[in-house]
C-alpha positions as CSV (number, residue, x, y, z in Angstrom):
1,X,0.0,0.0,0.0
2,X,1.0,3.4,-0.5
3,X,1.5,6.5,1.5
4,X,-0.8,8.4,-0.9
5,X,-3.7,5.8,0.1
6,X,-3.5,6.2,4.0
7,X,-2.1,9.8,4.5
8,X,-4.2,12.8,5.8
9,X,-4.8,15.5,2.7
10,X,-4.2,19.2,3.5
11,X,-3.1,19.3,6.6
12,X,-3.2,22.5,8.8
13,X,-0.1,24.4,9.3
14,X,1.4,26.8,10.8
15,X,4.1,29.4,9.5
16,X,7.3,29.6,11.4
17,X,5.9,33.7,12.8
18,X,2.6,32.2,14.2
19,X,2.6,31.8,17.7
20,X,2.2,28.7,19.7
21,X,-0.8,29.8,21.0
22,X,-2.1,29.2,17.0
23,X,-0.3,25.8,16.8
24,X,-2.0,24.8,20.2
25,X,-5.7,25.8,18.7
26,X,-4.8,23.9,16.1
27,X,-3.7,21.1,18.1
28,X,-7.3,21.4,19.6
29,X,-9.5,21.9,16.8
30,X,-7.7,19.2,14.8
31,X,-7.2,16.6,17.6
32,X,-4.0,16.3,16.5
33,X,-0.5,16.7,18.5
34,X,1.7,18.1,15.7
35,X,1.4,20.5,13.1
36,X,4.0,21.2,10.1
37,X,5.8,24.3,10.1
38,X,5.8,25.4,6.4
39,X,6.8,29.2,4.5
40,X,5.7,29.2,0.3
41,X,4.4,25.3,1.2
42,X,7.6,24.0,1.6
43,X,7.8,22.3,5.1
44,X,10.2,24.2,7.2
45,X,10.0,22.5,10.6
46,X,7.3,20.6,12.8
47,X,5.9,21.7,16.3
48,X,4.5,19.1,18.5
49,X,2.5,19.5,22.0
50,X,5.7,18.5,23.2
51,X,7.3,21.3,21.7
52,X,5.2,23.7,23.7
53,X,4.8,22.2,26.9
54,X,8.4,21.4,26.9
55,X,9.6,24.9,25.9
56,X,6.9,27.8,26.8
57,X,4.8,26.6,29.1
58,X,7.0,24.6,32.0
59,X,9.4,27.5,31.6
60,X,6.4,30.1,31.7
61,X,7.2,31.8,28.4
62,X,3.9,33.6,27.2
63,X,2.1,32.0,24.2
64,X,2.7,34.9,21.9
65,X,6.3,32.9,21.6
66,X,6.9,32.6,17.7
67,X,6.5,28.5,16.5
68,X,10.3,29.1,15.0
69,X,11.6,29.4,18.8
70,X,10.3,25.9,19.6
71,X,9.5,24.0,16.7
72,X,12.3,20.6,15.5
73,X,14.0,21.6,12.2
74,X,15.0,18.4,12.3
75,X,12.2,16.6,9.7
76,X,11.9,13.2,7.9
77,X,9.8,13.2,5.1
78,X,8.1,11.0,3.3
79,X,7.1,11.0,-0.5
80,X,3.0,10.1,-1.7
81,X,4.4,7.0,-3.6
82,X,6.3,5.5,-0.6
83,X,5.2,2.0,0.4
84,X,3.6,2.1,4.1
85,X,6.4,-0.5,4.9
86,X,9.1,2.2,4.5
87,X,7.2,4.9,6.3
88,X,7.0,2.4,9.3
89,X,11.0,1.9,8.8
90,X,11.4,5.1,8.9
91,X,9.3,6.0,11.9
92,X,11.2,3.0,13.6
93,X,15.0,4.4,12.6
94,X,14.0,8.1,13.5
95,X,11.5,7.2,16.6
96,X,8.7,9.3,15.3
97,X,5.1,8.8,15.1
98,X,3.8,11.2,12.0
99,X,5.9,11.9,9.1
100,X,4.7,15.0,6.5
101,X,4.1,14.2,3.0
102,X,6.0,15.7,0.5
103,X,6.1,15.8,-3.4
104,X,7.8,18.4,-5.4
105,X,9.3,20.2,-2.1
106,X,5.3,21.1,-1.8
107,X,3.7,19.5,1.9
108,X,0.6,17.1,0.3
109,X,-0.3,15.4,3.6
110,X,1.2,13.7,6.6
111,X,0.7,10.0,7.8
112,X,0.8,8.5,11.3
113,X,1.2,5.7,13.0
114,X,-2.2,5.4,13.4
115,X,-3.6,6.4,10.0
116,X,-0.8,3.0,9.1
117,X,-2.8,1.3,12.0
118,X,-5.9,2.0,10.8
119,X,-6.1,2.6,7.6
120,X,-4.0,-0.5,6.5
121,X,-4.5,-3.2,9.1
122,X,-1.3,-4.3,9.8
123,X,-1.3,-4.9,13.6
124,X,1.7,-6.6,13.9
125,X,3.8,-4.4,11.4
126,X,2.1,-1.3,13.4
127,X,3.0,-2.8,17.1
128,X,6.5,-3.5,15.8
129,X,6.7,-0.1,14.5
130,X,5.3,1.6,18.0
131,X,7.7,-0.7,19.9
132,X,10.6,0.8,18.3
133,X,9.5,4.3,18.3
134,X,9.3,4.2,21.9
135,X,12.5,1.9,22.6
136,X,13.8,5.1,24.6
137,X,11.4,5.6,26.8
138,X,12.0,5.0,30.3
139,X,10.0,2.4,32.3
140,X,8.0,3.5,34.8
């Protein structure tokens, strides 16, 4: 299967001089707990819940802070006509859970783990894939 067949279409973004009080309504009205950080729709960065918490609020920065002070320029992308095998590889190798979709340096969508869960029905694949993502995370 490909990513094109599973992946969310237009996703919301934010540009890198919105404020993280945007990305959070975002967040909210999207149910979602990243949003791609993109200027002239090429994807610049990506800004997570983490990002926020993390960064403004448990230091008690206002939420007028710009998304470029917080957001990861560190992104993996994946293309439309990528198999849903190598999206899971590469949300294993890079321990990430949504990866944006990217054709012609233009954002098209962005997948998740769970649209691969859902949308393709490979629990084992899927659990394999969340196992590694989270091999880092301390036991509690």
């Amino acid at each position: 299967m490909k990513i094109k067949d599973v992946m969310t279409v237009n996703p919301k973004t934010v540009s890198p001089d919105d404020t993280v009080q945007t990305a959070a309504q975002i967040m909210q009205s999207e149910d979602t707990g990243v949003v791609p950080v993109v200027e002239k729709g090429k994807v610049m960065a990506m800004v997570t819940d983490r990002d926020i918490v993390v960064r403004v609020v448990a230091e008690g920065g206002p939420t007028s802070t710009p998304v470029r002070s917080v957001a990861s320029p560190d992104v993996v992308f994946a293309s439309p006509d990528m198999s849903t095998r190598e999206a899971s590889e590469l949300m294993s190798q890079y321990q990430i859970r949504r990866l944006p979709v990217v054709e012609n340096d233009q954002l098209v969508g962005i997948v998740s783990i769970g649209d691969l869960a859902v949308k393709e029905g490979k629990d084992s694949r899927t659990g394999d894939t969340l196992q590694e993502i989270s091999a880092g995370v301390k036991e509690r």
